[in-house]
C-alpha positions as CSV (number, residue, x, y, z in Angstrom):
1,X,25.2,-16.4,-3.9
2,X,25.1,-13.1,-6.2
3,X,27.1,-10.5,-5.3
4,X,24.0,-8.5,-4.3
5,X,23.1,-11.2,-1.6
6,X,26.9,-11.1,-0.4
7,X,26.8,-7.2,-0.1
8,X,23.8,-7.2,2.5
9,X,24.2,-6.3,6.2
10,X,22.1,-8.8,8.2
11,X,20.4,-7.5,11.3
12,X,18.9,-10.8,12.6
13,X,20.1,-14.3,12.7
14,X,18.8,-16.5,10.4
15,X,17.8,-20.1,11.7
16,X,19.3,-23.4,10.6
17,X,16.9,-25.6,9.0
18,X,15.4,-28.8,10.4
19,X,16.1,-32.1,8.6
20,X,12.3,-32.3,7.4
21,X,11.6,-28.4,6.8
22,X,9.2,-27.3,5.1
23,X,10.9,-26.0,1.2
24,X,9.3,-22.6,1.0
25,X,10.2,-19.5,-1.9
26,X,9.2,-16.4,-0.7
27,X,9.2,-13.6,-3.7
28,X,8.9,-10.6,-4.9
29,X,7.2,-10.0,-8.3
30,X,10.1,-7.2,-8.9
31,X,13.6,-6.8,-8.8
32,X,15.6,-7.1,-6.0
33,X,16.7,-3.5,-5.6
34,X,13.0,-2.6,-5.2
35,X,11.9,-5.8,-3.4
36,X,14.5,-5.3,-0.6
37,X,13.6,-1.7,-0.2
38,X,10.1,-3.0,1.0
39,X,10.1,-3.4,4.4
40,X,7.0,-5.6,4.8
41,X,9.1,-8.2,2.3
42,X,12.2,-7.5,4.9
43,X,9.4,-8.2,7.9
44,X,7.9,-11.4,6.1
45,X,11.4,-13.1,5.1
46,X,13.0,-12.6,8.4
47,X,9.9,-14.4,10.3
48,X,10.3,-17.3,7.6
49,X,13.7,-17.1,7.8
50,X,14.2,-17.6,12.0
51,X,11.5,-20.7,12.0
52,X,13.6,-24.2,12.1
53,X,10.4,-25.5,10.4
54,X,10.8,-23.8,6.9
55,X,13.8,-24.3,4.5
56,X,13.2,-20.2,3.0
57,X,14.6,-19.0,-0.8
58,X,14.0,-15.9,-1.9
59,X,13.0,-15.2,-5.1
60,X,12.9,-12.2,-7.5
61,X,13.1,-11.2,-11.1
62,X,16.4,-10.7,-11.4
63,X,17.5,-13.2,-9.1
64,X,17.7,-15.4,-6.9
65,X,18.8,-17.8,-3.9
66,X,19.4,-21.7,-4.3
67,X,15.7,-22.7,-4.9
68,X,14.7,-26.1,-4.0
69,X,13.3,-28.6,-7.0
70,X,10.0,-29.2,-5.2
71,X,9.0,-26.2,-2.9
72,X,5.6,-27.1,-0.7
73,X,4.5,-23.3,-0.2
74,X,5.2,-20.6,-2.9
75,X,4.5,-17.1,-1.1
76,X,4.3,-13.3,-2.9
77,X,4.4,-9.9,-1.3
78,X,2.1,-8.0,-3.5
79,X,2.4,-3.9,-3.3
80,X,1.6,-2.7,-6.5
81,X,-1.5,-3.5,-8.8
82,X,1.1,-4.1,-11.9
83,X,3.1,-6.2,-10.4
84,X,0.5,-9.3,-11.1
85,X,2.4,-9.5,-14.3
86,X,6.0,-10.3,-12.8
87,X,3.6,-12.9,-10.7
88,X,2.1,-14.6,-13.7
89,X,5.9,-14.8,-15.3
90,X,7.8,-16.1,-12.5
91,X,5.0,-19.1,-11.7
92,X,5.8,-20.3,-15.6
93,X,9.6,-20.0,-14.9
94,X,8.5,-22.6,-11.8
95,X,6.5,-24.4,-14.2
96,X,3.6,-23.7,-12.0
97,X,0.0,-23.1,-13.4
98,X,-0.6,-19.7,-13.1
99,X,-4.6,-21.3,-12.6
100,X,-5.3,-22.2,-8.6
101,X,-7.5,-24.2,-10.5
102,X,-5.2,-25.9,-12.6
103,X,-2.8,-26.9,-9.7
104,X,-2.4,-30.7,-8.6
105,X,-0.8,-32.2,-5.5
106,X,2.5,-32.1,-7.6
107,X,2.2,-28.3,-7.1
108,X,3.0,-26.4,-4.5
109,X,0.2,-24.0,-2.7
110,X,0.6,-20.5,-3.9
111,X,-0.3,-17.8,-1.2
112,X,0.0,-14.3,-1.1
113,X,-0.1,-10.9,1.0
114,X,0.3,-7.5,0.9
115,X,-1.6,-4.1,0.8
116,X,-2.8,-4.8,-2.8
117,X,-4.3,-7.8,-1.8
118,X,-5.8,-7.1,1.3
119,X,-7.5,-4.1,-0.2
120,X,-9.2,-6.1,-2.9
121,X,-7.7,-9.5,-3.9
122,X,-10.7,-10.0,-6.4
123,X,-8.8,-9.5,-9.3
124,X,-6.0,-11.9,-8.6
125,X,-8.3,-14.2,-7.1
126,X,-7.6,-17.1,-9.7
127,X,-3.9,-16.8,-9.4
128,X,-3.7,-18.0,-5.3
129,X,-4.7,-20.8,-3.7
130,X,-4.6,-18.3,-0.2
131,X,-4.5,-14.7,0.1
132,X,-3.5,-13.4,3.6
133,X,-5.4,-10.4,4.3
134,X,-4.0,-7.8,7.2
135,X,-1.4,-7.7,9.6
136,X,1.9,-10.9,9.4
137,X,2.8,-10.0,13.0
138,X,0.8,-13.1,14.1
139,X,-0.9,-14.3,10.9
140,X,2.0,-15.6,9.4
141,X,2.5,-18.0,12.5
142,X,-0.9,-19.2,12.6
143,X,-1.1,-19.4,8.6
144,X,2.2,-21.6,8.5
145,X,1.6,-23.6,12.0
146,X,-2.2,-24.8,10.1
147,X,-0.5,-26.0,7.1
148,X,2.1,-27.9,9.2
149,X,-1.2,-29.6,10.9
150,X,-2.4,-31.2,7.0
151,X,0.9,-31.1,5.5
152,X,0.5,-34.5,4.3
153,X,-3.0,-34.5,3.6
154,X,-4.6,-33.4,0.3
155,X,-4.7,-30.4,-1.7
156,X,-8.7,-30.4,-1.0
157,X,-8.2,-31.1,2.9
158,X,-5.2,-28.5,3.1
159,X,-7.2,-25.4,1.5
160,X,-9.9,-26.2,3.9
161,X,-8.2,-26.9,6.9
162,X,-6.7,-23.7,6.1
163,X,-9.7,-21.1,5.4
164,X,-10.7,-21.9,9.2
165,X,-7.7,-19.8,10.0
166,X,-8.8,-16.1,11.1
167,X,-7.4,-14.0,8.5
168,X,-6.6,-16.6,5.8
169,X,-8.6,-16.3,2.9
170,X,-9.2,-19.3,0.2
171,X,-10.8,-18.1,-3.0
172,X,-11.9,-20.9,-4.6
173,X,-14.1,-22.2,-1.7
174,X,-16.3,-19.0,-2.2
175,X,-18.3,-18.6,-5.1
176,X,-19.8,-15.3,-6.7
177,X,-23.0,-15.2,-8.7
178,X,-23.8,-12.1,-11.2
179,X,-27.2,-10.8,-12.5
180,X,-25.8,-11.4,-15.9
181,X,-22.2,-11.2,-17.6
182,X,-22.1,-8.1,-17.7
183,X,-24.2,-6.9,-14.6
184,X,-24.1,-6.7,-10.6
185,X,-22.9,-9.5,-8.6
186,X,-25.9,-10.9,-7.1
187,X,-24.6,-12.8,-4.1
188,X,-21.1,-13.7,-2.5
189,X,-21.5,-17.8,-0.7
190,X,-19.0,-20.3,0.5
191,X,-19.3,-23.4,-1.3
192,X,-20.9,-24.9,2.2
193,X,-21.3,-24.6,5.6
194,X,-18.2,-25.9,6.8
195,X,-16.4,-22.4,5.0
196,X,-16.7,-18.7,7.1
197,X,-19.0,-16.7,5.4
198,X,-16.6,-13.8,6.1
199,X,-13.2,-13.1,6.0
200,X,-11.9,-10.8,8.5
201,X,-8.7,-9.0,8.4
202,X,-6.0,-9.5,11.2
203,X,-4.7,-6.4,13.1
204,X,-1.5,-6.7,15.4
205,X,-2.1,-4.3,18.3
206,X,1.2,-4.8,19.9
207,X,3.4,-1.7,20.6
208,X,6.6,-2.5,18.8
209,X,6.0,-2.0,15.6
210,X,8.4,-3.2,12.4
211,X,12.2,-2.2,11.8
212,X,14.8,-3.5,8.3
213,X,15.9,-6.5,8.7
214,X,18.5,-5.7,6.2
215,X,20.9,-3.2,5.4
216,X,22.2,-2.8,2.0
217,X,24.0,-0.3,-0.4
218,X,21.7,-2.5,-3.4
219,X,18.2,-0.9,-2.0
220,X,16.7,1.8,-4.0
221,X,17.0,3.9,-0.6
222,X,20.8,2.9,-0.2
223,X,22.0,1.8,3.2
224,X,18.4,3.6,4.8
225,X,17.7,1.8,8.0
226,X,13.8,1.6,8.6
227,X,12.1,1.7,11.3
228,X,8.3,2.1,11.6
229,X,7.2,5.0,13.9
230,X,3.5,4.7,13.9
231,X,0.7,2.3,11.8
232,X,-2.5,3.6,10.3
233,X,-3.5,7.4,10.5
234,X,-5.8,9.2,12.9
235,X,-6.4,11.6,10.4
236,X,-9.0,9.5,8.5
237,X,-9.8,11.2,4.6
238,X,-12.1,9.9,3.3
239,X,-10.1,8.8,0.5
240,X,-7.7,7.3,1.9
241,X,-6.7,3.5,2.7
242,X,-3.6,3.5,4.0
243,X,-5.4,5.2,6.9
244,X,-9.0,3.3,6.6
245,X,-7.6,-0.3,5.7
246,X,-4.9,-0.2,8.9
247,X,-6.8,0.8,11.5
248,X,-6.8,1.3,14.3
249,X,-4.0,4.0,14.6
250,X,-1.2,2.5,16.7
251,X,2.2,4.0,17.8
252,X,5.6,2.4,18.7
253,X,6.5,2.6,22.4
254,X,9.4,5.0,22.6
255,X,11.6,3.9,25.3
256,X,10.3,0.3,24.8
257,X,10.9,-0.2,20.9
258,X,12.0,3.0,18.5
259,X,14.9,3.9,20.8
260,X,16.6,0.5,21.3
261,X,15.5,-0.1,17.6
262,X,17.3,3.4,16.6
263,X,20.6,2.0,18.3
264,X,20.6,-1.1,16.8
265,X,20.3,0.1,13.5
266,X,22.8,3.0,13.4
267,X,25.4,0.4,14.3
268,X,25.1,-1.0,10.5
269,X,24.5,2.9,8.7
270,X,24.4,6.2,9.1
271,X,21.0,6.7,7.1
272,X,18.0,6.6,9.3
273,X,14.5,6.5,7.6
274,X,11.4,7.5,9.6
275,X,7.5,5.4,8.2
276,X,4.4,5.6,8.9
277,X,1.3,7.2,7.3
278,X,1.2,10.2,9.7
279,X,5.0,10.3,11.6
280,X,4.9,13.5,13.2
281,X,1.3,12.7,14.7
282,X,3.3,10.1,17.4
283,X,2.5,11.3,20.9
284,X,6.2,11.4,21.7
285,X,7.7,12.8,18.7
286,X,8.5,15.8,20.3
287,X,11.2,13.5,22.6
288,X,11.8,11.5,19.6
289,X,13.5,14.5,17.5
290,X,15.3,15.8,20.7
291,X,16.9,12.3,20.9
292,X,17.8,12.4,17.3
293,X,19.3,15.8,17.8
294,X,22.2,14.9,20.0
295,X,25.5,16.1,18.7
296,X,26.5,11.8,18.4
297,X,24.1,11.7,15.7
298,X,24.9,14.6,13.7
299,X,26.6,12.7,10.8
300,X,23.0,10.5,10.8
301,X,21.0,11.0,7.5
302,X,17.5,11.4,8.3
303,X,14.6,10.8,6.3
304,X,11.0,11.4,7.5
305,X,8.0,9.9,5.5
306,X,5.0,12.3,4.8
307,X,4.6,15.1,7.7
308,X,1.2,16.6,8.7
309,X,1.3,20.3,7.7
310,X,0.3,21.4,10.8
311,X,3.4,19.7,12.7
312,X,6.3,21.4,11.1
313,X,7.7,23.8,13.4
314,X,11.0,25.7,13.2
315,X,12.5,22.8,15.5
316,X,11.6,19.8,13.2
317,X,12.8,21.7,10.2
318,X,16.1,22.9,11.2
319,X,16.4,19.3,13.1
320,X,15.9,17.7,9.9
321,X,17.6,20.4,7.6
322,X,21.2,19.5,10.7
323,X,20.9,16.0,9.4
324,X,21.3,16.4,5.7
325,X,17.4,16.9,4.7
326,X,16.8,19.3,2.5
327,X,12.7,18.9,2.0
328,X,10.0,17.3,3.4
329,X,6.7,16.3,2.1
330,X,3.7,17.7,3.4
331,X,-0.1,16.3,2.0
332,X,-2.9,19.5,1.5
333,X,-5.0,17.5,-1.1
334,X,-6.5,20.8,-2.4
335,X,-6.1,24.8,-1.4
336,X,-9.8,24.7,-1.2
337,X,-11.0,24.9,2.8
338,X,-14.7,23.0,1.8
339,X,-12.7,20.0,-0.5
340,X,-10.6,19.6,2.5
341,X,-13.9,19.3,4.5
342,X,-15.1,16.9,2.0
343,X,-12.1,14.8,2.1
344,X,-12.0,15.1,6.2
345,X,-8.7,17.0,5.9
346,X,-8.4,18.9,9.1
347,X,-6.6,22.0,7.8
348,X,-6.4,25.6,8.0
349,X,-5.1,27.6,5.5
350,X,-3.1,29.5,7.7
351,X,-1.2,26.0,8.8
352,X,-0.5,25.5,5.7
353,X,1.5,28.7,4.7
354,X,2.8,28.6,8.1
355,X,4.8,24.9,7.5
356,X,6.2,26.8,4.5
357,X,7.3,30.1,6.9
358,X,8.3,27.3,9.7
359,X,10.7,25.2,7.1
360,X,12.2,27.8,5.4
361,X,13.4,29.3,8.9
362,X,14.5,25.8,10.1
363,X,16.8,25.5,7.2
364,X,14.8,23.9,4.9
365,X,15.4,25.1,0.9
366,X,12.1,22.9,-0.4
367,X,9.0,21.5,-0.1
368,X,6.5,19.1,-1.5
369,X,3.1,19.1,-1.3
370,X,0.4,16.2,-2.2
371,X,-2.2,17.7,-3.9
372,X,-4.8,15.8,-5.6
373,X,-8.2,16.6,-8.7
374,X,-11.3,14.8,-9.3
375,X,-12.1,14.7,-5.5
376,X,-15.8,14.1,-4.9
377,X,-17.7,17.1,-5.0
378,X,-15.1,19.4,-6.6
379,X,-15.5,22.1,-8.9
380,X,-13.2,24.1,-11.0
381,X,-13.3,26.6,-8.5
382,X,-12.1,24.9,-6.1
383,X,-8.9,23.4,-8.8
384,X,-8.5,27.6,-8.6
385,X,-8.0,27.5,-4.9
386,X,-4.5,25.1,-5.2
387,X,-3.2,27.8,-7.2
388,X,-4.1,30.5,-4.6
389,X,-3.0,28.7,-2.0
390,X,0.8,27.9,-3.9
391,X,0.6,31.7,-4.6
392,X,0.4,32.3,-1.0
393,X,3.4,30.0,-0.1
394,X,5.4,31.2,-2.2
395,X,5.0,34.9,-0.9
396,X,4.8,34.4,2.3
397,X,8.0,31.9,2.4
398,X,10.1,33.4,-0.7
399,X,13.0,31.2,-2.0
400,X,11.6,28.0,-0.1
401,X,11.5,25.6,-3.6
402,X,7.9,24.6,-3.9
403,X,6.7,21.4,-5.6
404,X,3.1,20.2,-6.0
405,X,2.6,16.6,-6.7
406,X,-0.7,15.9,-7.9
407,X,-2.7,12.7,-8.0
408,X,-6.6,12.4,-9.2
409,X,-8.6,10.5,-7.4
410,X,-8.8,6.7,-7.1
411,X,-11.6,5.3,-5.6
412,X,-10.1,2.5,-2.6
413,X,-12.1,-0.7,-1.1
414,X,-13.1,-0.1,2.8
415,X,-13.1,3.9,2.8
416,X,-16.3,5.7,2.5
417,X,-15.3,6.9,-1.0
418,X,-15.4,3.5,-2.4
419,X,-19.0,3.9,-4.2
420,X,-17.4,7.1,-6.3
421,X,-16.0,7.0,-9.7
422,X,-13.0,8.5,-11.1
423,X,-14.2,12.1,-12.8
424,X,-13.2,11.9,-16.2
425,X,-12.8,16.1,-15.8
426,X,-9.7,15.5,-14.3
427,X,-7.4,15.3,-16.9
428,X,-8.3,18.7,-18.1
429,X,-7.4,20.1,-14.6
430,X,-4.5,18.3,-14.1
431,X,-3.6,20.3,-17.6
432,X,-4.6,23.6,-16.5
433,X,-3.1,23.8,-13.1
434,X,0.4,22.3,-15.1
435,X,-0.1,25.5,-17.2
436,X,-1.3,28.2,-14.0
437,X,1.6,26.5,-11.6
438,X,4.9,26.8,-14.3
439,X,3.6,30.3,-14.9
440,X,4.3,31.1,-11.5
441,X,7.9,29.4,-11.4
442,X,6.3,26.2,-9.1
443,X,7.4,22.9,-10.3
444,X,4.1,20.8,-10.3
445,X,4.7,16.9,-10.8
446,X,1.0,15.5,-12.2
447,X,1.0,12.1,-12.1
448,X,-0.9,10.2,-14.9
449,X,-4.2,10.3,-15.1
450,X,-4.4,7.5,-17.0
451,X,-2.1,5.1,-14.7
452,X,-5.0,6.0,-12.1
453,X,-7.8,4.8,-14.8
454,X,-6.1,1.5,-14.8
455,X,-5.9,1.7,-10.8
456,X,-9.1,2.6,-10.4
457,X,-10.4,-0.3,-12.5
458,X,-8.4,-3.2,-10.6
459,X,-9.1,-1.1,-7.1
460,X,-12.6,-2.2,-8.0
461,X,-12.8,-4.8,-10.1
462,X,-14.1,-8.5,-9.4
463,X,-13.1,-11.7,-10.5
464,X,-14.5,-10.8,-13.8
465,X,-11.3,-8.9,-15.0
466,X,-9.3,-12.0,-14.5
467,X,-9.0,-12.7,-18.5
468,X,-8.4,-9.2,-19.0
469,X,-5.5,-9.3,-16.9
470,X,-4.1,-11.8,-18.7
471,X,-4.8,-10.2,-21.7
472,X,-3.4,-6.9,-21.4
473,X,-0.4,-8.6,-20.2
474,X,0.7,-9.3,-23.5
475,X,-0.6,-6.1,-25.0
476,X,1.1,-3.8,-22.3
477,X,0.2,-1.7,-19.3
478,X,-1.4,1.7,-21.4
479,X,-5.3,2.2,-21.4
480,X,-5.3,1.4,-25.0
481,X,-4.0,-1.9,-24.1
482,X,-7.0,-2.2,-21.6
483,X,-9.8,-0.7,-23.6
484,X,-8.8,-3.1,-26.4
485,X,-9.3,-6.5,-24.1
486,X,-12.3,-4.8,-23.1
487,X,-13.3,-4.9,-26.9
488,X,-12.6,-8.2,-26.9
489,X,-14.0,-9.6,-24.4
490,X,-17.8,-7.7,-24.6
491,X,-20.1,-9.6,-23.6
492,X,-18.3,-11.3,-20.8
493,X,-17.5,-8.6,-18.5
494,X,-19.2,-5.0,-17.6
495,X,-17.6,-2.2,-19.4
496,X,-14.5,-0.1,-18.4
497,X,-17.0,3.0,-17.4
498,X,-18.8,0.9,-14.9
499,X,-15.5,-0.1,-12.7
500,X,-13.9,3.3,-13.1
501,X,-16.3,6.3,-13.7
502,X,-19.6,5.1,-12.5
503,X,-20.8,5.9,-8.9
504,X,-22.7,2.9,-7.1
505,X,-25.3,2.8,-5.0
506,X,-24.4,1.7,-1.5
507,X,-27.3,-0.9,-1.4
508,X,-25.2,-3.3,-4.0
509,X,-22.7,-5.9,-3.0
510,X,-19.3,-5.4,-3.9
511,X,-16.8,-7.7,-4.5
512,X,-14.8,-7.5,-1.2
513,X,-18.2,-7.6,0.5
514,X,-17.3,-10.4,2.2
515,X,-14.1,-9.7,3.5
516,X,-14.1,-7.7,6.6
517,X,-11.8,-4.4,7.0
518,X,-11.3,-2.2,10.3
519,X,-14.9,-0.5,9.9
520,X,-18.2,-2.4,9.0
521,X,-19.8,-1.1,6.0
522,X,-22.5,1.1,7.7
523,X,-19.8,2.9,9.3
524,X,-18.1,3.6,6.2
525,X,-22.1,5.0,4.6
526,X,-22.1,7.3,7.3
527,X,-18.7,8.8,7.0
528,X,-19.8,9.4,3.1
529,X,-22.8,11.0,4.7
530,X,-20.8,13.8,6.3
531,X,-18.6,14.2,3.1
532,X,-22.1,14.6,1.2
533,X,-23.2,17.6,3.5
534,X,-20.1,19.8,2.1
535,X,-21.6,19.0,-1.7
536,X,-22.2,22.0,-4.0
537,X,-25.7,22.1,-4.0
């Protein structure tokens, strides 16, 4: 065992294996400092890893545990679009086809999870043999309790056995037919009857919601103990999947689970991080802070993920500012009051230059906003508007550090904003506020616009883009690299313009059309309904 293994602070026991275990390598398609920072991997290895049943190795691409010669289930926790590359390498290092199509019964069965691949596994399709979409809480048991029921039966048998399982999903037994190469997909069908004709994401509604399973100094986050505070977001924009893709919102019961889980951590560290997509929004977060402000945590480092604006009060900031934070991170998407309608952002500007006065008096010497360009319906005045709204932050709340992060927009499977394109205007704006902000003495952190091209174009791509994956593997992650396998491969696949720029119509299929979400797709037109009424005429 590596030194890095060695150095971790275990906070679960981890099961003996049975004589006739199942041999199963559970990886990440990264390193290990950033793969053990994940909590879902943490989460996922942990359940493997307390099951008599399964003989678990982990797997990364730096290193490694003891792997066994002839592993029956190959697993990968898939969180960023890129990391399909570190995939594709570490099945060759296994001398595993990177093909589903190519595998035998020599090979083992290659599944996968994740946000990436619950969102739109379409892409990737050809490189699993399952994809788990949704929640592991209790799909992990049922996936891994159905393969124990055909473990000795065929390849054939297993994959089918296995796509009755709610939640599992088994590409190759569904078959996609196109107007032409380079046109709409015409129809989505399983290969026969015996397949669901829909896949529907599985949702754990239980009120104990996930903690590390690990400590270590090795994480990119050293020594942070995690514990999950709420899942999904009430909020809803329109934009966004972490919110639309987790639903429904769901907290952890405070006396029940964070508390107990709090305890149990701070035993191991002294660094305490706060997730979830909308912390501050828990119903009992009031109680929560109080607890966390007792002098026997006052040498506890606290991190808190993204705050909603309209949350931070004097006591959260100077609670945070007691326990060695210095900023948080607040997300405004744009300083104009109709984009924020659009997006379904449920802001004032007053409580936005009000968290600046509030953390500045709590102690606080900086903060982040999320801004983002290119929303639907935006106009240059409205890019005007951020700047305003930065001008009036930093006036009303002077020497509070500001910083605006700013994304453009990406369009995500299952939210209403799907059907949109990126707008190729973004760039320039992402240029000019860079030049209106630094005038002004705000730090402003764009992030690249053409990183969000090649996310936009696997957010909504279809099985299509599978030999262009591979391609531009070789060539390297930069748009040139895409646009020339796009070159190459005309005539085989739509152009780059139709996956990233174009808006569709909502009467088309897409190509996660038959793998069900939290919200059924008429739900989703209507919600893009209500952004439409704030449009510019």
């Amino acid at each position: 065992m590596t030194a890095l293994f060695a150095a971790e602070k275990r906070l679960f026991t981890p099961v003996s294996p049975q004589e006739n275990a199942i041999p199963l390598i559970f990886a990440f398609p990264n390193d290990y400092t950033i793969g053990i920072t994940s909590l879902g991997y943490q989460i996922v290895w942990a359940t493997f890893a307390q099951r008599p049943d399964l003989a678990v190795s982990r797997l990364f691409t730096d290193i490694e545990e003891s792997l066994p010669r002839n592993p029956e289930l190959v697993g990968f926790s898939l969180s960023w679009e890129l990391d399909y590359i570190n995939i594709l390498t570490l099945l060759e290092q296994l001398n595993i086809p990177t093909h589903s199509e190519q595998r035998g019964e020599e090979h083992p069965l290659i599944f996968g999870g994740g946000s990436v691949l619950t969102a739109n596994p379409e892409p990737f399709a050809a490189f699993f043999d399952v994809i788990l979409l949704g929640d592991g809480e209790n799909l992990l048991h049922d996936f891994i309790n159905a393969y124990q029921a055909v473990r000795t039966a065929n390849r054939r048998k297993q994959l089918r056995h296995l796509a009755q399982v709610p939640g599992v999903y088994v590409p190759q037994l569904y078959q996609i037919t196109y107007s032409d190469p380079t046109g709409i997909i015409e129809k989505i069908d399983p290969i026969d009857a015996e397949i669901p004709e829909v896949v529907t994401k599985q949702t754990y509604r239980g009120n104990t919601l996930s903690t590390s399973t690990v400590v270590t100094e090795h994480a990119a986050w050293e020594n942070i103990y995690m514990v999950e505070v709420v899942r999904s977001c009430p909020e809803m924009c329109r934009f966004c999947l972490a919110s639309y893709l987790t639903l429904p919102f769901r907290t952890a019961s405070l006396a029940g689970a964070l508390i107990p889980a709090i305890e149990r951590g701070l035993k191991f560290t002294n660094r305490l991080g706060l997730l979830g997509a909308s912390v501050t929004q828990h119903p009992e977060f009031g109680e929560l802070l109080a607890y966390l402000a007792q002098p026997q945590y006052k040498e506890v480092r606290l991190s808190i993920a993204s705050v909603r604006t309209n949350t931070v009060t004097e006591q959260l900031a100077k609670t945070l500012s007691d326990r060695d934070t210095r900023s948080i991170t607040i997300a405004v998407e744009s300083g104009s009051e109709r984009l924020r309608k659009i997006v379904n952002k449920k802001l004032a500007q007053e409580d936005i230059i009000q968290a600046a006065v509030n953390g500045k008096a709590g102690g606080l010497k900086a903060m982040k906003l999320y801004g983002m360009v290119g929303i639907p319906g935006e106009e240059s005045e409205d890019v005007a508007a951020t700047v305003e709204m930065m001008e009036a932050m930093k006036k009303a709340a002077p020497g509070l550090r500001l910083t605006l992060g700013c994304s453009t927009f990406v369009p995500k499977a299952h939210t209403p904003f799907q059907w949109f394109g990126v707008n190729s205007e973004a760039k320039k704006r992402l240029k000019w506020l860079q030049k209106k902000l630094r005038s002004q003495g705000i730090e402003f952190r764009p992030e690249s616009y053409n990183w969000s091209v090649i996310q936009a174009l696997i957010a909504r791509g279809d099985r299509r883009l599978t030999p262009l994956l591979e391609l531009t593997r070789h060539y390297g992650d930069s748009v040139g690299s895409y646009k020339r396998a796009f070159k190459e491969l005309k005539g085989q696949l739509p152009p780059l313009e139709y996956y990233v720029h174009e808006t569709w119509d909502t009467e088309q299929i897409l190509p996660w059309q038959h793998l069900q979400a939290s919200l059924p797709q008429e739900t989703l037109i209507k919600h893009l309904q209500d952004a439409k009424q704030y449009f510019p005429n």
